[in-house]
MILUM-552519 format. One record per residue (C-alpha): x, y, z; residue in three letters. Coordinates in steps of 0.25 Angstrom, whole numbers, padded with zeros to 4 digits, always signed. Example, Ala and Ser with C-alpha at 12.3 -4.5 7.8 and 13.67 -1.06 7.14 Angstrom:
// MILUM-552519
+0049-0018+0031ALA/+0055-0004+0029SER/
***
This chain:
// MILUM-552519
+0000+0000+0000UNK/+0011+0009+0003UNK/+0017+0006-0009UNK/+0004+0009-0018UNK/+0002+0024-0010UNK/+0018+0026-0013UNK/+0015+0024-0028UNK/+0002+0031-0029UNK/+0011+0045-0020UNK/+0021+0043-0030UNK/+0011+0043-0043UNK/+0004+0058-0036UNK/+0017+0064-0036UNK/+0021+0061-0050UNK/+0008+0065-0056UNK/+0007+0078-0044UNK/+0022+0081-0049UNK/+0016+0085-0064UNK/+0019+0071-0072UNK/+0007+0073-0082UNK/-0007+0065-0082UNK/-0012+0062-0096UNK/-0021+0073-0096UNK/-0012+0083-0096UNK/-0008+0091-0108UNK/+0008+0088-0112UNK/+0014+0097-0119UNK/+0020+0095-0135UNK/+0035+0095-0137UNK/+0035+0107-0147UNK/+0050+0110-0145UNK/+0054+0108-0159UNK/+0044+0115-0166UNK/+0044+0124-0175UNK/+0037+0133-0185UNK/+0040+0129-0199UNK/+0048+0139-0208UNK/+0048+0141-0221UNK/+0037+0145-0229UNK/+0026+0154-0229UNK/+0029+0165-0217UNK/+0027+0178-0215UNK/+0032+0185-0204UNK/+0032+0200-0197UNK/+0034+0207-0183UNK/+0017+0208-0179UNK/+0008+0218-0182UNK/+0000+0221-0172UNK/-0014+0216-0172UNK/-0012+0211-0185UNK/-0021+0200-0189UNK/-0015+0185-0190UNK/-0022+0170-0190UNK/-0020+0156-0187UNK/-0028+0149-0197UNK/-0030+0132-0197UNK/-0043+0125-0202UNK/-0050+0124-0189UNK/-0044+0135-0180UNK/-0037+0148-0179UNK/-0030+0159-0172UNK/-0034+0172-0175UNK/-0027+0186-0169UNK/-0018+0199-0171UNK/-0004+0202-0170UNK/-0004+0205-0155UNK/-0017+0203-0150UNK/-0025+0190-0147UNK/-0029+0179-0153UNK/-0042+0169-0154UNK/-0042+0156-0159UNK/-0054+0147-0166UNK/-0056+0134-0169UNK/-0066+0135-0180UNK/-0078+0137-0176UNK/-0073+0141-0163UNK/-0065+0153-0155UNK/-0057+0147-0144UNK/-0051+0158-0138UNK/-0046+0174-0141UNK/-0038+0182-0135UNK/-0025+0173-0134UNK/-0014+0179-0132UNK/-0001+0178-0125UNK/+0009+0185-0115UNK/+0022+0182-0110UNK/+0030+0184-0095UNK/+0044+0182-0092UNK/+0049+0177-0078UNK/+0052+0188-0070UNK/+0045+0198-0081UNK/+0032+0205-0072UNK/+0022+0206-0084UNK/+0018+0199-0096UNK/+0023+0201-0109UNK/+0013+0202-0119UNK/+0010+0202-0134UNK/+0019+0214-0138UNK/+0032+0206-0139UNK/+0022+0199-0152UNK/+0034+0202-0161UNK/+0032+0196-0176UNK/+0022+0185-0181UNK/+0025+0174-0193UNK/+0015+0167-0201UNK/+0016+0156-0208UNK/+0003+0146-0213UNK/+0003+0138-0204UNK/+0008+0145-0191UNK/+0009+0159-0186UNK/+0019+0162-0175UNK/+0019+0176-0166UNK/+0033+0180-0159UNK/+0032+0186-0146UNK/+0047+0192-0143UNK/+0052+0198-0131UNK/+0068+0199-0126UNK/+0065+0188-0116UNK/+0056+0179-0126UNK/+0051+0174-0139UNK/+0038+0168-0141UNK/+0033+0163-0153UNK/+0018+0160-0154UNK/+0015+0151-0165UNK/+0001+0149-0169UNK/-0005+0139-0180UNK/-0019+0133-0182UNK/-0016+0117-0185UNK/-0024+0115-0198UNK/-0034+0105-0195UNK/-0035+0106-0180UNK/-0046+0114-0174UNK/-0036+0120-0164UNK/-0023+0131-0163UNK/-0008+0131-0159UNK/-0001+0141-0154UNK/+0015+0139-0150UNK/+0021+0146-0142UNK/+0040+0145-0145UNK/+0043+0152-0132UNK/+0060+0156-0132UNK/+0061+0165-0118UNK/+0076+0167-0110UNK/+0066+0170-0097UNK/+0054+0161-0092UNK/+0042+0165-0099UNK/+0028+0162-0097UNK/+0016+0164-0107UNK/+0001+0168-0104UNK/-0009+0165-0116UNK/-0023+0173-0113UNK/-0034+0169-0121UNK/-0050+0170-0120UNK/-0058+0158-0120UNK/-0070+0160-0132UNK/-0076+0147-0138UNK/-0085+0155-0147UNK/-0090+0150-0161UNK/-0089+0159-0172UNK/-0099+0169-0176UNK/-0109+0166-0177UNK/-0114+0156-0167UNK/-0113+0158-0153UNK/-0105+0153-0141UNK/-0107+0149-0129UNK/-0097+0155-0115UNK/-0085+0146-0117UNK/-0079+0138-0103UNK/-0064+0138-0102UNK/-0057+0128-0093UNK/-0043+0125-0089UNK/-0036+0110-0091UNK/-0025+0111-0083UNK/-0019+0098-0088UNK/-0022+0101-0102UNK/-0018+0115-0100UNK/-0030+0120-0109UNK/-0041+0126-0108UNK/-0054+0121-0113UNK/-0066+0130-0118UNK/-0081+0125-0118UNK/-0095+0131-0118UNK/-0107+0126-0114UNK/-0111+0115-0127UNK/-0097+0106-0124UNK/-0095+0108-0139UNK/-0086+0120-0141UNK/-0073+0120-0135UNK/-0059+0124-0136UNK/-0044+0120-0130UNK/-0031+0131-0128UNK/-0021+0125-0120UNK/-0006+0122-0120UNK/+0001+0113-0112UNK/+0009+0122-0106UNK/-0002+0132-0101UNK/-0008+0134-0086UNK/-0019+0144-0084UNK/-0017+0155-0077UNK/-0032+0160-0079UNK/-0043+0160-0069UNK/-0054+0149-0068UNK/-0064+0148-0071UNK/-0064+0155-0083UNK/-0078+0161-0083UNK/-0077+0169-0069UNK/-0068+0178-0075UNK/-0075+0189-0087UNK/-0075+0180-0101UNK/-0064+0192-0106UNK/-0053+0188-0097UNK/-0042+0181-0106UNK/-0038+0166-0099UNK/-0023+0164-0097UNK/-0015+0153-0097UNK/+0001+0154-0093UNK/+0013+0145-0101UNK/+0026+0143-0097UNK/+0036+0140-0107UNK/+0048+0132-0101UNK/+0060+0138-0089UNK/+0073+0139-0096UNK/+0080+0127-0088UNK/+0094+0125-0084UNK/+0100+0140-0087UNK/+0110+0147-0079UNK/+0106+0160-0074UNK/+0119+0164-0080UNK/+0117+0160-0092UNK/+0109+0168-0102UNK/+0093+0164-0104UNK/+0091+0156-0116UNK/+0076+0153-0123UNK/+0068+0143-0121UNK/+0060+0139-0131UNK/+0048+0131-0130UNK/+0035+0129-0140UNK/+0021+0130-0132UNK/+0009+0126-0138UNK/-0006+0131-0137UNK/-0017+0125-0142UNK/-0031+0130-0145UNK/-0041+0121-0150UNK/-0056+0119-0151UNK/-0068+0111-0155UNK/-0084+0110-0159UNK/-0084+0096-0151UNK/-0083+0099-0138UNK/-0070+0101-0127UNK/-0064+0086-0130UNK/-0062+0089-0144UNK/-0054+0103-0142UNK/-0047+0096-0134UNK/-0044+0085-0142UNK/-0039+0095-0153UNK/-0031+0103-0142UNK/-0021+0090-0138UNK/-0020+0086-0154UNK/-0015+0099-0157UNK/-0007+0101-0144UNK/+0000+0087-0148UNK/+0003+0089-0163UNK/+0007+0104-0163UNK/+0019+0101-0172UNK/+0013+0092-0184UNK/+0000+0102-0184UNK/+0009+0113-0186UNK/+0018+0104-0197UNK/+0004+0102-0205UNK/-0003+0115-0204UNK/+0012+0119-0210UNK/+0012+0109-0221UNK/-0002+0113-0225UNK/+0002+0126-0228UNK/+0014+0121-0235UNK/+0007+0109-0243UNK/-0001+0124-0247UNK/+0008+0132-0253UNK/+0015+0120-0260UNK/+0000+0113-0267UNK/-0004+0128-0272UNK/-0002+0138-0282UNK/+0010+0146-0278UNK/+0016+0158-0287UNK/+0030+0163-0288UNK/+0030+0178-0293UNK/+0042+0189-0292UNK/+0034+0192-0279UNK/+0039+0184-0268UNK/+0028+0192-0259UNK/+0016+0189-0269UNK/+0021+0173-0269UNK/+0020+0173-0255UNK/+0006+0179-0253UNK/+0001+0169-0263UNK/+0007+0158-0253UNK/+0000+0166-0242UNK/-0014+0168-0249UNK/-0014+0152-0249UNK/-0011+0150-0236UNK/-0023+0161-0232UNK/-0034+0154-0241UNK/-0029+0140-0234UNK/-0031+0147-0221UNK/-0047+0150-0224UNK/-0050+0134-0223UNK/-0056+0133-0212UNK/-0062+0119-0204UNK/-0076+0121-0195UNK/-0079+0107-0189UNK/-0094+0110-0190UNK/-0094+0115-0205UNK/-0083+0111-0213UNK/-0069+0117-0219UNK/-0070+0130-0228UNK/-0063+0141-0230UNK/-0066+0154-0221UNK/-0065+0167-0223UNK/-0055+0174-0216UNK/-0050+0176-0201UNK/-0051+0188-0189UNK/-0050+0188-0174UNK/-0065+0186-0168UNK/-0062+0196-0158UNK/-0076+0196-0149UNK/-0084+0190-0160UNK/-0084+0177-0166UNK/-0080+0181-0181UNK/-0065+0177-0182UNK/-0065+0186-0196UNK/-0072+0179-0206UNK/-0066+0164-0201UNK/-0079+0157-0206UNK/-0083+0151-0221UNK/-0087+0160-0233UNK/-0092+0155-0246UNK/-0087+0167-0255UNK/-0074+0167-0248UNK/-0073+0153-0248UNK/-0075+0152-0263UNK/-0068+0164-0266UNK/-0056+0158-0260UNK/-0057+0145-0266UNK/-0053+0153-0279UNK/-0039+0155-0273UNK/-0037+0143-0266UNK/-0042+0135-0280UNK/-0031+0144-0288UNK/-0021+0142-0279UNK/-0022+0126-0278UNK/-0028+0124-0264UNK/-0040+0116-0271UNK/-0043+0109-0255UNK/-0047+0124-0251UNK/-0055+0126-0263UNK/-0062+0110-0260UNK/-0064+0114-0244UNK/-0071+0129-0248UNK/-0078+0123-0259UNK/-0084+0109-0251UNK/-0087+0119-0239UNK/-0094+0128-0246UNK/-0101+0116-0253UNK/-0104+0111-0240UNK/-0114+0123-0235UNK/-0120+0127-0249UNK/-0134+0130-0245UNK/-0144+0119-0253UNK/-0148+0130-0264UNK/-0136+0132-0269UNK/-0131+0145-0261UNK/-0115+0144-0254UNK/-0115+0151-0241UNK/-0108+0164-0240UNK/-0102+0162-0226UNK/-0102+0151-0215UNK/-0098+0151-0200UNK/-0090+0144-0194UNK/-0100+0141-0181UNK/-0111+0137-0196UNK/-0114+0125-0190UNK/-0119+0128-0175UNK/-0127+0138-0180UNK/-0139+0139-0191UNK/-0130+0146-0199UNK/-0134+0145-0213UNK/-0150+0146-0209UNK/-0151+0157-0198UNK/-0139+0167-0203UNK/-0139+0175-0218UNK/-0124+0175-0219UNK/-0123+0161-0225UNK/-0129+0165-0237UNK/-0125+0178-0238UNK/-0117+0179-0251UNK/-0121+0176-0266UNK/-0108+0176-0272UNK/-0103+0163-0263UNK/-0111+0153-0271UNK/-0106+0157-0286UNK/-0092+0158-0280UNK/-0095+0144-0276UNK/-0096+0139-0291UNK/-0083+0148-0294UNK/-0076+0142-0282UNK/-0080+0127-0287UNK/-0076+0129-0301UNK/-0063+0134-0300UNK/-0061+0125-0293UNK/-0064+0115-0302UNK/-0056+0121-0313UNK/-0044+0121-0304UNK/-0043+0106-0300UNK/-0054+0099-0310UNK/-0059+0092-0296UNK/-0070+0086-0302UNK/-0076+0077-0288UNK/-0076+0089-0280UNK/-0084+0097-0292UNK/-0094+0087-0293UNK/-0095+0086-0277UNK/-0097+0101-0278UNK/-0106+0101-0291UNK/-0118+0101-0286UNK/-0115+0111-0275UNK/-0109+0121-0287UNK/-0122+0118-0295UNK/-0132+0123-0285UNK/-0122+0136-0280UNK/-0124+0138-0296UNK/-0137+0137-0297UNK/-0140+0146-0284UNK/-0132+0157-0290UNK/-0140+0158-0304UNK/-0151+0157-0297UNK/-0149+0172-0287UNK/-0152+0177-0303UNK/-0167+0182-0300UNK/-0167+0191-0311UNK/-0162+0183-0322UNK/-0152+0193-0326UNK/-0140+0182-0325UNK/-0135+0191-0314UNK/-0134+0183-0300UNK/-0141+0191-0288UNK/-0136+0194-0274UNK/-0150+0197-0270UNK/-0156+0188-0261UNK/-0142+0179-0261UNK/-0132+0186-0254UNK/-0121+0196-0257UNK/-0108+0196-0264UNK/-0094+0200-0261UNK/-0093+0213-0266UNK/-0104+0223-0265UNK/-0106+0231-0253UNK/-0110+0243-0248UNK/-0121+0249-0255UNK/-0119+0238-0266UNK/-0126+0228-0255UNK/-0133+0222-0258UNK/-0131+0220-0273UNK/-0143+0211-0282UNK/-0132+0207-0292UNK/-0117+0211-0294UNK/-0105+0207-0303UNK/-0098+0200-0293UNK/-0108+0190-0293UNK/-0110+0190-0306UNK/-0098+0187-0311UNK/-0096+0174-0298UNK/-0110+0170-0307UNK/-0103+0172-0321UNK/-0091+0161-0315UNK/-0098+0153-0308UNK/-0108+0150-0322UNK/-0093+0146-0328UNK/-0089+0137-0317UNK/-0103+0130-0316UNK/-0100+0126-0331UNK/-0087+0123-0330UNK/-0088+0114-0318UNK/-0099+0107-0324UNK/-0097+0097-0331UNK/-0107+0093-0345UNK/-0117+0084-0337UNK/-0117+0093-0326UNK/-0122+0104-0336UNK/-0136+0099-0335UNK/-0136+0100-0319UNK/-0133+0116-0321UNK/-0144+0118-0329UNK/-0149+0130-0341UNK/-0144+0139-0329UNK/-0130+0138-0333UNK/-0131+0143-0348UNK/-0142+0152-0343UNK/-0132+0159-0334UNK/-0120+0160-0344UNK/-0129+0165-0353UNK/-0132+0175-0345UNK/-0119+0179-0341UNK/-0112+0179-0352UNK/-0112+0195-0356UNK/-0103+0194-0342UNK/-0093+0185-0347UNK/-0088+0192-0359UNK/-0074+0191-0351UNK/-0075+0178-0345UNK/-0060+0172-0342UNK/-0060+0158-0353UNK/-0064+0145-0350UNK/-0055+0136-0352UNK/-0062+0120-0355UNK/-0052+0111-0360UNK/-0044+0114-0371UNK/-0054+0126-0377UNK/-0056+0139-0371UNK/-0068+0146-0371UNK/-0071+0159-0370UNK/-0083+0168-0367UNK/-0092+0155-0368UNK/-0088+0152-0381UNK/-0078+0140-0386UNK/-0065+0143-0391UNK/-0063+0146-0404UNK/-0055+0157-0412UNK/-0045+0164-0406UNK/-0050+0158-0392UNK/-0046+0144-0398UNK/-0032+0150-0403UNK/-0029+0153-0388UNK/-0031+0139-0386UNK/-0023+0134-0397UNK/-0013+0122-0396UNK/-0020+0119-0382UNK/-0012+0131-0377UNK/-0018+0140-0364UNK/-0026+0151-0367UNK/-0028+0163-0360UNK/-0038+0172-0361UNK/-0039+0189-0354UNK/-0052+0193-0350UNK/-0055+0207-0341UNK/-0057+0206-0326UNK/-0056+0217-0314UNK/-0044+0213-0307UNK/-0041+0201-0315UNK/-0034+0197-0328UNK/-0035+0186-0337UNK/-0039+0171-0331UNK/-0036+0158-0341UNK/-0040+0146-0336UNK/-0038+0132-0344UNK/-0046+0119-0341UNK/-0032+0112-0340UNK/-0027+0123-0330UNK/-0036+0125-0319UNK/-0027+0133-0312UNK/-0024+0142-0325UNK/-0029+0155-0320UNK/-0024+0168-0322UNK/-0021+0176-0311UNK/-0019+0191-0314UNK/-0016+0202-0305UNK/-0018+0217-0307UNK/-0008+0226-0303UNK/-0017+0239-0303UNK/-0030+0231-0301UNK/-0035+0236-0314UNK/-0045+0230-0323UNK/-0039+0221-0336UNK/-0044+0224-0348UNK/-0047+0212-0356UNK/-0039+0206-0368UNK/-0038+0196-0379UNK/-0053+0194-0386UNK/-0059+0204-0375UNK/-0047+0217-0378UNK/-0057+0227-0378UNK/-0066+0224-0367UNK/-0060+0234-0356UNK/-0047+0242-0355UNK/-0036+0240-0348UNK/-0029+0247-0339UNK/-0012+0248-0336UNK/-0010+0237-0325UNK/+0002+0224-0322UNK/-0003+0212-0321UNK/+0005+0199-0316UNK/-0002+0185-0323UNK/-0001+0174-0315UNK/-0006+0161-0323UNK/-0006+0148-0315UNK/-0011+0134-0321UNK/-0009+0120-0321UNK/-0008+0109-0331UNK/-0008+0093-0331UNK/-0004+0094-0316UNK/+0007+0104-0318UNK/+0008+0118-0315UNK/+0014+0128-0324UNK/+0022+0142-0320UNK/+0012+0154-0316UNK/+0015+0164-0326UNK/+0018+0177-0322UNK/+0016+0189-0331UNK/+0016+0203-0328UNK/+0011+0213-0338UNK/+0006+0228-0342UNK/-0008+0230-0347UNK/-0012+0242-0354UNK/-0023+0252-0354UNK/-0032+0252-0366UNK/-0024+0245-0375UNK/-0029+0232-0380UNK/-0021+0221-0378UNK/-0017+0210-0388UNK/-0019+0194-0386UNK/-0010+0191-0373UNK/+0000+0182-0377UNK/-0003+0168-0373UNK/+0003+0160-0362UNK/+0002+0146-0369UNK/+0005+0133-0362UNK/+0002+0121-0370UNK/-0005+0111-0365UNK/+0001+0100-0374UNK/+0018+0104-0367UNK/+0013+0108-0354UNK/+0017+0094-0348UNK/+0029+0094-0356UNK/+0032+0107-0350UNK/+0031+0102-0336UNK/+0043+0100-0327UNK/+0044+0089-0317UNK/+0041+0097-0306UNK/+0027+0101-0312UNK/+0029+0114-0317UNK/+0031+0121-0329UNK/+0031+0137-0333UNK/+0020+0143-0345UNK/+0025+0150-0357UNK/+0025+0164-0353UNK/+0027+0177-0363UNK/+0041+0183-0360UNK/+0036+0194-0350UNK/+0032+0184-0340UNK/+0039+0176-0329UNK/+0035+0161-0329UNK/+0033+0157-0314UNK/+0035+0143-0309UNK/+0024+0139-0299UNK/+0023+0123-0297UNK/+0012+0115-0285UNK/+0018+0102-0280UNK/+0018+0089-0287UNK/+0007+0085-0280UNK/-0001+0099-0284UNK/-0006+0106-0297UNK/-0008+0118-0297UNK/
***
């Protein structure tokens, strides 16, 4: 018997002297990590409350240079008003944000430098891409013991516009976490880090909702130094989490110890998506170092709209701001317009699962007659949303951008499942369109559908405007062209009604390519149209356009657009078979033509040149590429550069082997 309370002492005072139960949190060994270098990165001393995000599928952090941050987990805010202070051993008061010295942004991470004579701290934040949770990392070097207060307020509030219930906040001292609730059990969320202890009073609730909580860490004593000797840094890496969830407190919790356990291989995969990125899409290589870059970035910031809602779907969002004391972070919910607008950019650039995601979403909430929905919360789904609110189906010009969105594309990949899953969908935003014509004057209306993106003021609301009209006129060519000769009949007399009656508004249409003939104005190729497509060679073909010069597409080069970019943002007149139609005023243009062929990409041709006032201009000179040589021409690595007249520079921009672009 002695023996048995000698034994069960001795196991009291191992467990009382710290040795750790298997419910408390242990720490990760983050010693050797690092941020990748390399790459995408811009970097700059701060600016003070300049706007910056943390951007992953399912969550978030959104602040200003020197001010606070809140973090989401989509549909959910966790908590605002983070931020952190520092104090040095001997030091009476608290150092705070002012040391915030410069901030570096890269895709997938973006770090703050706190610096101060006796310590660095860098906070490196990222948003793992498929977890509904945040990191934050704190890389402490200090010559003095330093300890680190993190204030934050506890919020649990569902985006605008449902409504919330008063969030609990609790204290797990062997997690060291804190763990928000409500009332339901449903919503909850988890901030922690293993080395934290609260230092806040509890309970939370009998101090007012406005007082910030704190909790205290204490990166590592310098051991074994002389005092003689001068004080070297200690460098330690200090992770905290946020996480939250729609199912209820074990499942924050849940997705609080996967990240806290695999900090190292979610950063190594949010990085490599963002690499995977820029190497599988459209790049361009100009005399512009600057202008290269900022194609690279545009990428990266259309890639960041994706956004993942357990209760509705993946999409692409809008854009991002601080909530502040409201719960409208910006305009970080689903947008049918913007969606389909930027699916334009994300199918021109190669990022074809963007364009799939937006699309399929869209697709997913398309009301039963036809209409796309012009925006969508993110909290949708645990209110009436699309019966008991008008802002659903508040735009008219969402559901022709819908057909526009879905044929291009179409022409760019030739994805022939996924335009026969989506047939039916495209049919029926079609036929919804035609049919806001009340008037029968082939015009489509606002009136009674919703408005568009331009007018304003005392143009709203308008009964009918160009800006539609001309979604309508694209969106008759792209039901034709997607349809194929036994789907026709499904379309109906309304197609060739349509086109009929749009027609005088086509007189500058951009060609058609269809196989090996080009057709222009609705009429087949023949005469001088047929020269340009002589020997199988590319033709190209100038029409007038506000802002924008000549397109070329080619059924055999679905990415063969022309990208022209004004220097004065003055109109171009139109040349070729239309040289008298408007005039044209002194303006440099740069040409950028991209395209693809059997596979293989060929060099974006770059030319610049001076246009003219009044003075018609003769045929342009013809940028031929020969169908019959172009494979011939290709080098091994998949690349070749187009015959280019003598003034311009031929540019070598090439995808990956496993990528055509």
């Amino acid at each position: 018997m002695n023996n048995v309370l000698r034994t069960t002492a001795a196991l009291l005072c191992w467990v009382m002297l710290g040795v750790p139960s298997s419910s408390q949190q242990v720490a990760p060994d983050l010693s050797s990590f690092r941020i990748q270098s390399g790459g995408l990165e811009l970097s700059r001393p701060t600016h003070a409350s300049a706007f910056f995000d943390v951007v992953g599928r399912r969550a978030a952090l959104f602040g200003y240079e020197g001010r606070d941050l809140e973090a989401w987990v989509y549909p959910i805010e966790i908590v605002d008003g983070l931020s952190l202070s520092f104090r040095l051993e001997g030091y009476p008061l608290d150092i705070d944000r002012d040391t915030l010295a410069s901030i570096s942004v890269r895709p997938e991470a973006t770090t703050l430098v706190y610096a101060h004579s006796a310590f660095t701290v860098r906070q490196t934040m990222f948003a793992p891409l498929d977890e509904p949770g945040v990191v934050i990392l704190l890389e402490v070097e200090s010559v003095l013991p330093l300890s680190i207060t993190a204030s934050f307020r506890p919020r649990l509030r569902l985006m605008w516009p449902a409504t919330s219930m008063s969030s609990n906040l609790s204290w797990d001292g062997d997690a060291h976490a804190y763990f928000l609730t409500e009332e339901t059990n449903r919503f909850a969320g988890v901030l922690g880090s293993p080395d934290a202890r609260d230092v806040s009073v509890m309970p939370y609730q009998e101090e007012p909702r406005d007082l910030p909580n704190r909790f205290v860490i204490d990166p590592p004593r310098l051991a074994g130094a002389r005092s003689e000797q001068p004080p070297r840094p200690a460098r330690r890496v200090i992770p905290i989490v946020i996480t939250g969830s729609v199912e209820g407190r074990a499942a924050a919790k849940a997705a609080y110890d996967r990240i806290l356990a695999s900090i190292p291989d979610l950063y190594a995969k949010t990085a490599d998506h963002y690499a995977r990125l820029d190497r599988s899409t459209v790049g361009i290589s100009t005399p512009e170092p600057r202008l290269d870059e900022a194609f690279r970035w545009a990428k990266v910031g259309i890639d960041k709209g994706v956004a993942a809602n357990p209760l509705l779907g993946t999409g692409l969002i809008a854009g991002f701001r601080t909530a502040g004391d409201s719960e409208r972070p910006g305009y970080a919910w689903y947008f049918g317009r913007d969606s389909a607008w930027t699916t334009l950019a994300s199918t021109a650039a190669g990022a074809f699962d963007t364009t799939k995601t937006a699309l399929e979403f869209l697709r997913k909430f398309q009301r039963d007659d036809g209409k796309i929905p012009h925006e969508i919360s993110q909290s949708a789904a645990l209110i009436p949303w699309f019966t008991n609110f008008g802002y659903p189906w508040a735009s008219a010009d969402a559901t022709p951008l819908y057909v526009i969105a879905n044929a291009e594309y179409w022409r760019a990949t030739a994805d022939r499942p996924f335009l026969d899953a989506a047939w039916a969908s495209i049919l029926k935003a079609y036929k919804f369109s035609g049919a806001t014509d009340s008037d029968g004057n082939a015009l489509i209306e606002n009136t009674n559908v919703g408005h568009g993106w331009v007018e304003g003021g005392s143009l709203y609301p308008a009964h009918e405007e160009i800006y539609m009209q001309g979604l309508w006129v694209e969106a008759l060519r792209s039901v034709e062209e997607m349809a194929e000769r036994d789907q026709l009949d499904a379309v109906g007399d309304d197609l060739s009604r349509h086109e009929a009656r749009a027609h005088a508004a086509r007189a500058h249409r951009d060609a058609v390519g269809y196989r090996d003939r080009v057709e222009l104005h609705r009429r087949p190729a023949g005469g001088l149209d047929a020269v340009l497509d002589e020997l199988g060679e590319r033709a190209q073909v100038e029409v007038a356009r506000h802002r924008l010069g000549p397109r070329v597409r080619d059924a055999d080069d679905r990415l063969g657009e022309g990208l022209v970019v004004v220097a004065d943002a003055l109109e171009v007149g139109a040349c070729g078979r239309a040289v008298t139609a408007l005039g044209e005023r002194a303006g440099s243009m740069l040409e950028v033509l991209t395209g693809r062929h059997a596979g293989r990409c060929y060099a974006p041709v770059l030319c610049a040149r001076r246009v003219r006032s009044r003075r018609p201009r003769t045929r342009p000179q013809r940028w031929a590429r020969s169908r019959s040589s172009a494979t011939s021409t290709a080098k091994s690595s998949g690349c070749w550069k187009s015959a280019t007249p003598s003034s311009c520079a031929a540019v070598l921009t090439c995808a990956p082997p496993e990528t055509s672009v």
